[in-house]
C-alpha positions as CSV (number, residue, x, y, z in Angstrom):
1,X,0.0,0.0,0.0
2,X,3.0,2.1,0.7
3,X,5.3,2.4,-2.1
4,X,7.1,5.6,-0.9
5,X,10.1,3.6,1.0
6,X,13.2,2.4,-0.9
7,X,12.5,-1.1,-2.2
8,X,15.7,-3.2,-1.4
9,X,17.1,-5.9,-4.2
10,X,15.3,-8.3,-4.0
11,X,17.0,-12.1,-3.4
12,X,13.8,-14.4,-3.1
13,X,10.3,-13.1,-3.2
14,X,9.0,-13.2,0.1
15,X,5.1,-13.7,-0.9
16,X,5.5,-16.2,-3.4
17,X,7.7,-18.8,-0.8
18,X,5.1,-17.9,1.8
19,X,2.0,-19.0,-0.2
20,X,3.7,-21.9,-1.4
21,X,4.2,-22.8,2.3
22,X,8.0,-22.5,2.6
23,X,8.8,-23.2,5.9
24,X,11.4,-20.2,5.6
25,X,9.2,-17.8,5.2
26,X,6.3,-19.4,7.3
27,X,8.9,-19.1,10.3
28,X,8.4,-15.3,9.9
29,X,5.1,-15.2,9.1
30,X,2.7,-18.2,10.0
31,X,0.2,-18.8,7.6
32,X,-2.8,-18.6,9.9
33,X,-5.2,-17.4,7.7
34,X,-5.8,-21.0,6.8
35,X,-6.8,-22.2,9.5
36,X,-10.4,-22.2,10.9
37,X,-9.0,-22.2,14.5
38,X,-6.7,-19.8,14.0
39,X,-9.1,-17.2,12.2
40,X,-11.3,-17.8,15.5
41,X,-8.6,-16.8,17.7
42,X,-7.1,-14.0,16.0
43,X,-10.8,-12.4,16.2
44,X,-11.1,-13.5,19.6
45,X,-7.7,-11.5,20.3
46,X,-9.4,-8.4,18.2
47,X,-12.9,-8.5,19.9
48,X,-11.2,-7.7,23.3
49,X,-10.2,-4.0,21.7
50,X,-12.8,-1.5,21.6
51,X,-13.2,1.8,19.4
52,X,-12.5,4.9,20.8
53,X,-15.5,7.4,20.9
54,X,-13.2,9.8,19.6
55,X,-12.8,7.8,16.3
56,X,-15.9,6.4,15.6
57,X,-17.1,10.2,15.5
58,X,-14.6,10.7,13.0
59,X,-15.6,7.9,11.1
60,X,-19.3,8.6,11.1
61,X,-18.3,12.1,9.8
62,X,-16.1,11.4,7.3
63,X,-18.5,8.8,5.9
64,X,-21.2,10.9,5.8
65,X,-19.9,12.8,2.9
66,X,-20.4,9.8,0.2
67,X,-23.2,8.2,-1.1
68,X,-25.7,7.0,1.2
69,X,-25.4,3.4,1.9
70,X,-27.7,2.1,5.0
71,X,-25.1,-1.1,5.1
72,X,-22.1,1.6,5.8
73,X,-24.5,3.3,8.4
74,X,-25.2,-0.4,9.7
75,X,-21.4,-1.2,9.8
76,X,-20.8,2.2,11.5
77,X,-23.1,1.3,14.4
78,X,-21.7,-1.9,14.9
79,X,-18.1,-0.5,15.3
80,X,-19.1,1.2,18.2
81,X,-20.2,-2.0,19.4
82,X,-17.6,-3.8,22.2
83,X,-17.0,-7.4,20.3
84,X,-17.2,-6.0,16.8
85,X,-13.6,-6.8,14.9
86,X,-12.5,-4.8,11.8
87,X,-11.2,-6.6,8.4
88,X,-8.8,-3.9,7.3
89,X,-7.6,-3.0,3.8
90,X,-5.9,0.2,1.7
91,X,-4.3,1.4,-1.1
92,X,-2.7,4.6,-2.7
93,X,-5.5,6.8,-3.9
94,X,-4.8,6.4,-7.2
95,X,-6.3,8.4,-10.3
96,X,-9.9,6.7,-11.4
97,X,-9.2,3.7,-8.5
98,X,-5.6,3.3,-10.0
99,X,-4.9,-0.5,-10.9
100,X,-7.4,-3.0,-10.8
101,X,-5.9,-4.8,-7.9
102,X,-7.6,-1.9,-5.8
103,X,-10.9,-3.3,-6.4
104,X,-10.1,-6.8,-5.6
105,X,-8.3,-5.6,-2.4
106,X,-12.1,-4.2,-1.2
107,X,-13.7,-7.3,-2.6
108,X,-11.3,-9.1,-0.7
109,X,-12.1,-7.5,2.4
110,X,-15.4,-7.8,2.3
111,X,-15.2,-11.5,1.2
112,X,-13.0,-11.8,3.9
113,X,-15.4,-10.0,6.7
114,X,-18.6,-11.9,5.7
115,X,-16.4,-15.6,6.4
116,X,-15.0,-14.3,9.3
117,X,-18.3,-13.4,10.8
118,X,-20.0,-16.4,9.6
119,X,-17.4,-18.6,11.3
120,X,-17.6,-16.9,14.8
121,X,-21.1,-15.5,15.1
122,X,-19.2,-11.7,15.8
123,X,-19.7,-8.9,13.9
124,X,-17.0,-8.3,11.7
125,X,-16.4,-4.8,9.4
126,X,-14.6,-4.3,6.1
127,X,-13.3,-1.1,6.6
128,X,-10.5,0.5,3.8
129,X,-7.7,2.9,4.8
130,X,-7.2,5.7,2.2
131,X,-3.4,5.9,1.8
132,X,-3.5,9.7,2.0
133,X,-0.2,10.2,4.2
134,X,2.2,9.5,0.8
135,X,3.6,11.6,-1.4
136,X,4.6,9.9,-3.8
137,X,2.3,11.6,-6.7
138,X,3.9,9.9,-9.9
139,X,2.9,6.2,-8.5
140,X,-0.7,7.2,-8.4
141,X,-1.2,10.3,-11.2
142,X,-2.3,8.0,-13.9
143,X,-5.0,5.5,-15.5
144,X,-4.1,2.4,-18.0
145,X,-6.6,1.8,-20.0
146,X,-6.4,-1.4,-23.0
147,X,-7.2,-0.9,-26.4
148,X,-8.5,-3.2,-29.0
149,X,-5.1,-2.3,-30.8
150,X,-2.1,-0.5,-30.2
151,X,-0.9,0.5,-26.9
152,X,-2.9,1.1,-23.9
153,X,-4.8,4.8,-23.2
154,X,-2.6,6.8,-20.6
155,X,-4.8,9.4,-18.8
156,X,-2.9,11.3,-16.2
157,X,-3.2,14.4,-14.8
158,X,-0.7,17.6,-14.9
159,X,1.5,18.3,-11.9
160,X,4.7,19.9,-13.2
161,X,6.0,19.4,-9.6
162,X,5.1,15.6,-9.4
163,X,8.4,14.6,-9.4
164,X,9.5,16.0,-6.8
165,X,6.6,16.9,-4.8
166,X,6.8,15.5,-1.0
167,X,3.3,16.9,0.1
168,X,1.1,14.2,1.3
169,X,-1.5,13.7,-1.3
170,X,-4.5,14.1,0.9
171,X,-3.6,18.2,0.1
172,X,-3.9,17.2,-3.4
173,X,-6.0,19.3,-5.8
174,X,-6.7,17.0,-9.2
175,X,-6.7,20.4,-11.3
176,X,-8.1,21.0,-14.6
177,X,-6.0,18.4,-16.2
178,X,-8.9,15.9,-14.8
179,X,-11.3,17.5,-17.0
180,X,-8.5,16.5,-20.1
181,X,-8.3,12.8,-18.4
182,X,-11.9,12.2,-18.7
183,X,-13.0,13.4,-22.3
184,X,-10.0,11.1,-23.4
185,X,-11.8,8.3,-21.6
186,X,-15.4,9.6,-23.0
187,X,-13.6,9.3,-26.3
188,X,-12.0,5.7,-26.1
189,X,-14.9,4.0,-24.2
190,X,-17.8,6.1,-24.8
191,X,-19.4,3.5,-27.1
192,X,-19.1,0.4,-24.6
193,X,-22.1,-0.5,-23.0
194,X,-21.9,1.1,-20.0
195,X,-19.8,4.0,-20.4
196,X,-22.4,6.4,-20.2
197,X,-23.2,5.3,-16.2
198,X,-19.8,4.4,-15.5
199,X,-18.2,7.7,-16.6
200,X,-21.0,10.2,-15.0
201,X,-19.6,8.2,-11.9
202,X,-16.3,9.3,-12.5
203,X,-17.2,12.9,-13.5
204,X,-19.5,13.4,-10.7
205,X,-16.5,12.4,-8.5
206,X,-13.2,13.5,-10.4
207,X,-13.8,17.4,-10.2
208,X,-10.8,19.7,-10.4
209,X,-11.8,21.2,-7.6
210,X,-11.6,17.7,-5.1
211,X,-9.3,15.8,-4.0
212,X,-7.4,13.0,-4.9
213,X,-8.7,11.2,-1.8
214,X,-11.9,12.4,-1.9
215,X,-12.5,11.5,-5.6
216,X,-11.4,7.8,-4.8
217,X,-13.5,7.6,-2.2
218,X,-16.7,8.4,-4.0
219,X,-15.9,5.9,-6.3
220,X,-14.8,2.9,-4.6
221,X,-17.8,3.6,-1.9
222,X,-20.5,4.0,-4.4
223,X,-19.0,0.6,-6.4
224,X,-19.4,-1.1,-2.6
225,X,-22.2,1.0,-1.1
226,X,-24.4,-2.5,-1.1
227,X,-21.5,-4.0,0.9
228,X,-21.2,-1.4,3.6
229,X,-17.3,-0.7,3.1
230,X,-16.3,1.6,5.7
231,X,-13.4,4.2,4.8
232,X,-10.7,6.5,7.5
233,X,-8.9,8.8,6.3
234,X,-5.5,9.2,8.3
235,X,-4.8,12.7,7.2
236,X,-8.5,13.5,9.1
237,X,-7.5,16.2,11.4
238,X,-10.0,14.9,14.1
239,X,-7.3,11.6,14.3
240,X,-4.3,13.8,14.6
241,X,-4.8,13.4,18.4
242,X,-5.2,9.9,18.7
243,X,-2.1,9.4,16.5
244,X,-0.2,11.6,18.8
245,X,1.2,8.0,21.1
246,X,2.1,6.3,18.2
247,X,4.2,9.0,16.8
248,X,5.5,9.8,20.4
249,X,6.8,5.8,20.5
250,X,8.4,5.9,17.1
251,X,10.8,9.2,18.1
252,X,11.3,8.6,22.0
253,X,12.7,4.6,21.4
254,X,13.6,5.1,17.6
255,X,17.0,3.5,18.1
256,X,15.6,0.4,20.5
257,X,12.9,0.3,17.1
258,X,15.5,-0.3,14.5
259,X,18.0,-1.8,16.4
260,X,15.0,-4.5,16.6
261,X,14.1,-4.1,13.2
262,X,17.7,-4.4,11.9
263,X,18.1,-7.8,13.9
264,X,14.8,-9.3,12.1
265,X,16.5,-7.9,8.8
266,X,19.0,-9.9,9.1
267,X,17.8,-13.2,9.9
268,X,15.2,-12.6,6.7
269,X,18.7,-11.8,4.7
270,X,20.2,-15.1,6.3
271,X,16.9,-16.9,4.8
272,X,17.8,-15.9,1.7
273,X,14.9,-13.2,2.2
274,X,15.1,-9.5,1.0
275,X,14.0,-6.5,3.8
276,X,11.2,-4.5,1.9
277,X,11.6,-1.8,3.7
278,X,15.3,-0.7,4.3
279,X,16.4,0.1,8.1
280,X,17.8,3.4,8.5
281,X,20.0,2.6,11.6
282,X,18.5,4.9,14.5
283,X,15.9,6.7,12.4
284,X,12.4,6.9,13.5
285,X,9.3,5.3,11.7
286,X,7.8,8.8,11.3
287,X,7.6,11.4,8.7
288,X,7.6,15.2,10.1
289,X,6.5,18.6,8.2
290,X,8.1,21.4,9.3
291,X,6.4,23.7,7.3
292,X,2.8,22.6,8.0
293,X,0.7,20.3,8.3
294,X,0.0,20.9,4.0
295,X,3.8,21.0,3.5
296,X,6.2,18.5,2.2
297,X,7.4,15.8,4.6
298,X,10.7,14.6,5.4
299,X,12.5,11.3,6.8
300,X,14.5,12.1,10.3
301,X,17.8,10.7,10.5
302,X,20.0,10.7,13.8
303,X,22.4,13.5,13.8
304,X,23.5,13.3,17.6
305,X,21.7,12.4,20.6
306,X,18.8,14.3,20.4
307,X,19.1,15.9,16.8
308,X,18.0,15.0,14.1
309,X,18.4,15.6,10.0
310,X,15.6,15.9,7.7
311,X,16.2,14.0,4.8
312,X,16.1,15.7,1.1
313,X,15.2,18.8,2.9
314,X,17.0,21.8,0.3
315,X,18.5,24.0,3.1
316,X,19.9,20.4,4.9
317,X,17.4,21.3,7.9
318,X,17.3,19.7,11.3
319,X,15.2,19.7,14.0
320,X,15.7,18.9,18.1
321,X,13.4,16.1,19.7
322,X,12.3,18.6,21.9
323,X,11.5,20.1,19.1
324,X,9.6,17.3,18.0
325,X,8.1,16.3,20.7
326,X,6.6,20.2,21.2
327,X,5.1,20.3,17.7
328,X,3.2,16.7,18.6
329,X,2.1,18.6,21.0
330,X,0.5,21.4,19.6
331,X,-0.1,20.5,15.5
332,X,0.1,16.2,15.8
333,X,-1.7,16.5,12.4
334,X,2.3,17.5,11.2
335,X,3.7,13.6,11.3
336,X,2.7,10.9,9.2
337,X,3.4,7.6,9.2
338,X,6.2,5.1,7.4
339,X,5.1,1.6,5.3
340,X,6.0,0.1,8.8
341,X,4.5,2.7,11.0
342,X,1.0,2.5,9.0
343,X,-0.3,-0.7,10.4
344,X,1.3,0.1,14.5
345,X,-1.2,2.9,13.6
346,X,-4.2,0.6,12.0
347,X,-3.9,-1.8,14.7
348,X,-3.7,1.0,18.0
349,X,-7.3,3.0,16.2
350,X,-9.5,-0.4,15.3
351,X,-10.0,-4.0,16.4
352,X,-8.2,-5.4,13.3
353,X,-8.6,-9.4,13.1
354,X,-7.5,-9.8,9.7
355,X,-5.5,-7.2,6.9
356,X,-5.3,-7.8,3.4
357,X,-2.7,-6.9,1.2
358,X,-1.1,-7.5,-2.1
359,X,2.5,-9.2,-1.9
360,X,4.6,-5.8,-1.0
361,X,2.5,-6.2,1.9
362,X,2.9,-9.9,2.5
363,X,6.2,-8.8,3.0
364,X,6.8,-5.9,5.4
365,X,4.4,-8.1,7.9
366,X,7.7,-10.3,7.5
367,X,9.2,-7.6,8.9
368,X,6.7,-6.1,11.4
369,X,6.7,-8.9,14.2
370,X,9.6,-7.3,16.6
371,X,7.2,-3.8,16.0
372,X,4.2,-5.7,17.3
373,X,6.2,-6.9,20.3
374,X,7.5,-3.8,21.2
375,X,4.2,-1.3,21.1
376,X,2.3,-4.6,22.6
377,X,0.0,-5.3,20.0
378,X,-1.6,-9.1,18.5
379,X,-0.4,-8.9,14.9
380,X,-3.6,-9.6,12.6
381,X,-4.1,-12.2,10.3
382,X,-2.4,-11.6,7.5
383,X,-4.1,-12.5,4.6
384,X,-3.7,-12.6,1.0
385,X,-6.0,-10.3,-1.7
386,X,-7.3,-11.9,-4.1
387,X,-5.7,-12.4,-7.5
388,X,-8.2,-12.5,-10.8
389,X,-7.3,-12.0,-14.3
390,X,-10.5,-11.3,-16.4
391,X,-10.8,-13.1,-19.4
392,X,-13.9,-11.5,-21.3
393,X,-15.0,-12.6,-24.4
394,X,-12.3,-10.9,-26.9
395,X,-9.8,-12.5,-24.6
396,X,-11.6,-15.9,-24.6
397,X,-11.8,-15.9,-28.2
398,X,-8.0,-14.9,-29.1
399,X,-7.3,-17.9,-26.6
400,X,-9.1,-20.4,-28.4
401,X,-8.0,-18.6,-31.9
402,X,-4.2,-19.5,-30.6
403,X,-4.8,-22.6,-28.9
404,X,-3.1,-21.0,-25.5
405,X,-3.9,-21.2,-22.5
406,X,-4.4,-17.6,-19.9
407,X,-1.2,-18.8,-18.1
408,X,1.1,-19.2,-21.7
409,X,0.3,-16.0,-22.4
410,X,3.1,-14.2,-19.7
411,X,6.2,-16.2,-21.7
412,X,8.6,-13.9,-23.8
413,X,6.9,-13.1,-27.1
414,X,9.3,-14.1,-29.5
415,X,9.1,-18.2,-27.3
416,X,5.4,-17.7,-27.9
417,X,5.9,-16.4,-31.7
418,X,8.0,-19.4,-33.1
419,X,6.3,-22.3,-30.9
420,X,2.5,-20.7,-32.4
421,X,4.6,-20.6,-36.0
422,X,6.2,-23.9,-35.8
423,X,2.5,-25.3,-34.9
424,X,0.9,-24.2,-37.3
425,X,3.9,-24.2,-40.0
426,X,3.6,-28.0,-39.6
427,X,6.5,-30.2,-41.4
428,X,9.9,-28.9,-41.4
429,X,10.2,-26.2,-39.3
430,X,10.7,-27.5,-35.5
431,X,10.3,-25.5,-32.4
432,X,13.5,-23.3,-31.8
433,X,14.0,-25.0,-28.5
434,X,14.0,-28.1,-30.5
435,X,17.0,-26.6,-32.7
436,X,19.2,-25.6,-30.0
437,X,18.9,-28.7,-28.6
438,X,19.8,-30.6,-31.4
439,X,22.9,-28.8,-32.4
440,X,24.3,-28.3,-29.2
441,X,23.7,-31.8,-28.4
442,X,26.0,-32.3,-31.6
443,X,28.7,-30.2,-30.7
444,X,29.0,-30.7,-27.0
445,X,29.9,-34.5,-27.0
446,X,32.4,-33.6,-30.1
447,X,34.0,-30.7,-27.5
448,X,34.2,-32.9,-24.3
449,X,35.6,-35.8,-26.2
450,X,38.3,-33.3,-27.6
451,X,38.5,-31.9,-24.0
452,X,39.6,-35.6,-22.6
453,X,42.0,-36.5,-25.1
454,X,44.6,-33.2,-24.7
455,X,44.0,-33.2,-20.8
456,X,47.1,-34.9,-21.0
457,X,49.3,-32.8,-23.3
458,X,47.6,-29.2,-21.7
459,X,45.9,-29.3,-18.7
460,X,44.9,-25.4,-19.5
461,X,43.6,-27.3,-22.5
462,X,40.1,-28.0,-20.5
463,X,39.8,-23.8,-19.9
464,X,40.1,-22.9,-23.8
465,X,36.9,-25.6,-24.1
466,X,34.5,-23.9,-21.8
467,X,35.3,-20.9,-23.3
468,X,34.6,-22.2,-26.5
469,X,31.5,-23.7,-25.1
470,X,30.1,-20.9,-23.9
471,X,30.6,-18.6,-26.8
472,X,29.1,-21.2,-29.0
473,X,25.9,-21.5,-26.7
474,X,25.7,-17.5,-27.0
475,X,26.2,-17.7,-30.7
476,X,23.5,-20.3,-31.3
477,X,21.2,-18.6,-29.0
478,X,21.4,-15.4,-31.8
479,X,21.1,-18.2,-34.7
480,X,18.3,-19.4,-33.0
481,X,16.2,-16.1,-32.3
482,X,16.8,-15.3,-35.4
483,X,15.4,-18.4,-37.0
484,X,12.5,-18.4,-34.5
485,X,11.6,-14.8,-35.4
486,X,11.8,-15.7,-39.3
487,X,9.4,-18.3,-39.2
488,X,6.9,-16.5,-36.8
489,X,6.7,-13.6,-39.0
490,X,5.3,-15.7,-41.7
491,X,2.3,-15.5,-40.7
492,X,1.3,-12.2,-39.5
493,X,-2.5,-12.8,-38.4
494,X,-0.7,-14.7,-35.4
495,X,1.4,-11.7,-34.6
496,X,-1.3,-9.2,-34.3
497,X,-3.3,-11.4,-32.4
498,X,-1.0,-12.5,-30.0
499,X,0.2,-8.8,-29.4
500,X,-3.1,-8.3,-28.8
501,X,-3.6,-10.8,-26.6
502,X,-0.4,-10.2,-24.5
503,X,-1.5,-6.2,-24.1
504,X,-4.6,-7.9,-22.6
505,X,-3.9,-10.2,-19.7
506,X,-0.1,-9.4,-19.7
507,X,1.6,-5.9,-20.6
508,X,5.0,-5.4,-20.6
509,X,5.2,-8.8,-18.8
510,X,3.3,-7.7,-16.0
511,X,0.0,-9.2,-14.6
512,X,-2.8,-7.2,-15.4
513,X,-4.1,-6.4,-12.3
514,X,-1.3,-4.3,-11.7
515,X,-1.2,-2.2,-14.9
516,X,-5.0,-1.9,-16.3
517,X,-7.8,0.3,-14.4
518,X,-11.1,-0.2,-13.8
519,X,-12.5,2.2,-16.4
520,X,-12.8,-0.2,-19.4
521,X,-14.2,-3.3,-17.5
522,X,-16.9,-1.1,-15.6
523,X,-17.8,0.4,-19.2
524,X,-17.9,-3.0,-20.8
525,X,-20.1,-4.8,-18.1
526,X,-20.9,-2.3,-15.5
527,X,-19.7,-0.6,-12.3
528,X,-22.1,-2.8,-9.6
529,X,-22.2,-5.7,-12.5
530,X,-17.9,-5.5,-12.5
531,X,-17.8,-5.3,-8.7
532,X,-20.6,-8.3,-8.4
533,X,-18.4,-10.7,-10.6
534,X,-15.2,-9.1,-8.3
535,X,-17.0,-10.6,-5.2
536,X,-18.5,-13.8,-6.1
537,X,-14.8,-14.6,-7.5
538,X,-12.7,-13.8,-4.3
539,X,-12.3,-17.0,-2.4
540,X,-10.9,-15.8,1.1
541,X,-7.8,-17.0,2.7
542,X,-6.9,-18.7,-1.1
543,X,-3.9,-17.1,-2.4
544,X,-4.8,-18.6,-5.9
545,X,-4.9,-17.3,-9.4
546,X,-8.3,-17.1,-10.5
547,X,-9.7,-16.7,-13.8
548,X,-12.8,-13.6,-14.1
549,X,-15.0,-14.9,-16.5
550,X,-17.6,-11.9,-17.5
């Protein structure tokens, strides 16, 4: 949800070992959102936490300005409820709902909430966290949008200081350029079936005088108004105070914090595991704003004892922890929270049994267990969103046309271009993987055997083979691209339709949950009618790749 923080290189995907059940990665993070008894006790743990009054009022206020919903109102009530639990999502509020994985993160939620409270007989609340505290504008200033042909629509908006901007993006006008960013949707999808509803949505919303956060949350509440999803706002200045602790924590023991958190990093480095978040040694989990509470926010990094630098600030400022501390005091609404402060802060405000989150999050939860220990606080469940890939009927039928199946369709184009022209080609041209085999399968025998017999006369003999070896294997390699790509482009039907298949379900090699929007699918089969097909795929606590079938 947090995509602000340096990303570390990564050495082994953290999320992928975990659902897979790797006992590495399990010994970090135990899987126990697949396990009825462990679900029961983890909302067990969460029904003993109550709401403070202070909250719910904000909540109830800051609700109130979307579209009615009596199952939000409903929702609402029961938070204030002792025994109600909270299943707790977010995500960067992107431009028209950003990627598609968005949605599925509220379906999964609310999927999630409706099991949960099924399977315990307590009243359990989806409720989504608008990521307003980032500032990172250029992850979340666009749409992608897929085209028949070509390359996808990209509608963004016009910030000439996006690039640089570090004011939180709840203090984020959408401008004029919004007005741009919709009539180029109007003119791409307006003859879909259900542009016309889906776009008045989205203009009703997407204003230039609103903002970013506000837009979002019109949209994804009116898509799950039936549902009852609940929405806070951290950057709601009635919260400010009741972030205040958390905040206080994060500067007063920031060395004990990452002296903790460095010691977990390591083990996850000696598991062949990457940190997500990189430890600044000493530095606290919060962001401060020394201009305001609208102005651009900076890292603090340990100067001396009791002084600290702000990070990327342009006259190299610093500031005192008295300093600090005093400001908490009188403007809290000033510090914002880190990727690894954000959930410290979720968990302290509501009675979180279970969050859900996309793999990024999978893994700073890797990271988050010494955190949890030290502000003493259960860790949630942790559980995975779903992951859908819609297949509708253009996609179906370019399948069937090719004869591949939805999971073929992420291999390098030019492996899927010679294997789909060497099918159809029939005799006399093999597959190029065939080729290479063949020849090298040739050679190599020929090389070793020459390789044995001068072992005697040279021993540095064996050296000048793998050399040889090797450049041969690059050479064929080149021979046998190029023959792949020669017979492919025989037939070009094949070409166009795969390129248009792979801009589909996999551009640039990326799943398409994380590069389209929601824009075209809601226009094609209809905001509620997208969002109902969203739900009654999610299968909580799965993990699994599932196909959307509209």
């Amino acid at each position: 949800m947090h995509r602000t923080c340096y990303q570390a290189p990564v050495t082994s995907s953290f999320s992928s070992a975990w659902l897979r059940g790797d006992p590495r990665a399990l010994s970090f993070l135990p899987d126990r959102f697949r396990h009825r008894a462990s679900r029961a006790e983890a909302v067990a743990a969460a029904s003993t936490r109550s709401l403070a009054p202070a909250l719910h009022e904000a909540l109830v206020a800051r609700n109130a300005r979307l579209a009615p919903s009596p199952a939000r109102e409903r929702h609402l009530e029961l938070l204030a409820r002792p025994g109600t639990v909270a299943v707790v999502t977010g995500q960067q509020v992107g431009l028209f709902l950003g990627p598609l994985f968005t949605v599925y993160k509220a379906a999964s939620a609310i999927a999630a909430a409706r099991v949960l409270a099924e399977e315990t007989g307590r009243p359990c609340v989806p409720v989504f966290w608008l990521q307003t505290e980032d500032h990172d504008l250029p992850e979340i200033d666009h749409c992608l949008t897929p085209r028949g042909t070509g390359t996808p629509l990209r509608t963004a908006l016009e910030h000439p200081d996006a690039a640089t901007s570090r004011v939180p993006v709840a203090h984020r006008g959408l401008g004029e350029s919004v007005t741009r960013a919709l009539a180029a949707l109007r003119t791409e999808l307006g003859s879909q079936p259900h542009a016309a509803e889906h776009l008045e949505l989205l203009e009703r919303a997407y204003r230039p005088e609103a903002t970013m956060a506000d837009a979002f949350a019109q949209v994804l509440s009116a898509l799950f108004a039936d549902e009852g999803l609940v929405f806070l706002d951290p950057r709601d200045a009635r919260l400010a105070p009741l972030a205040a602790p958390v905040h206080r924590r994060a500067i007063e023991e920031a060395s004990a914090i990452a002296s903790a958190l460095a010691e977990r990093g390591s083990a996850l480095a000696e598991a062949d595991f990457s940190e997500q978040v990189h430890i600044r040694p000493g530095a606290p989990l919060s962001f401060f704003s020394p201009d305001g509470i609208e102005g651009p926010r900076y890292r603090l990094d340990p100067v001396s004892p009791g002084t600290w630098s702000l990070v990327g600030h342009p006259e190299g400022a610093s500031v005192t922890t008295a300093e600090l501390l005093s400001w908490l005091d009188r403007e809290p609404l000033r510090f914002t929270t880190s990727a690894l402060l954000r959930p410290i802060l979720q968990d302290t405000w509501l009675p979180t049994a279970a969050y859900v989150g996309g793999p990024g999050e999978i893994a700073y939860f890797a990271q988050l267990a010494p955190l949890y220990q030290l502000a003493g606080l259960p860790m949630p469940l942790v559980v995975p969103r779903a992951r859908l890939r819609v297949l509708d009927d253009r996609t179906r039928g370019l399948l069937d046309k090719l004869g591949l199946s939805p999971d073929e369709v992420s291999a390098p184009r030019e492996e899927l271009l010679a294997r789909l022209a060497a099918r159809s080609a029939g005799e006399g041209f093999d597959p190029p993987e065939a080729v290479e085999t063949r020849l090298m399968g040739t050679l190599a025998p020929e090389l070793a055997r020459l390789g044995k017999q001068m072992a005697t006369l040279d021993p540095s003999f064996s050296h000048a083979i793998e050399r040889t070896e090797e450049s041969v294997r690059v050479a064929l390699s080149r021979l046998v691209a190029k023959y792949g790509r020669a017979v492919a482009q025989r037939d070009q039907v094949t070409v166009e339709r795969l390129d248009r298949l792979q801009t589909y379900l996999a551009p640039d090699g990326a799943p398409q949950e994380r590069i389209y929007g929601l824009p075209y699918y809601a226009s094609r089969f209809g905001t509620r009618g997208f969002a109902r097909l969203v739900l009654e795929a999610c299968e909580p606590f799965s993990g699994s790749l599932k196909d959307l079938k509209p």
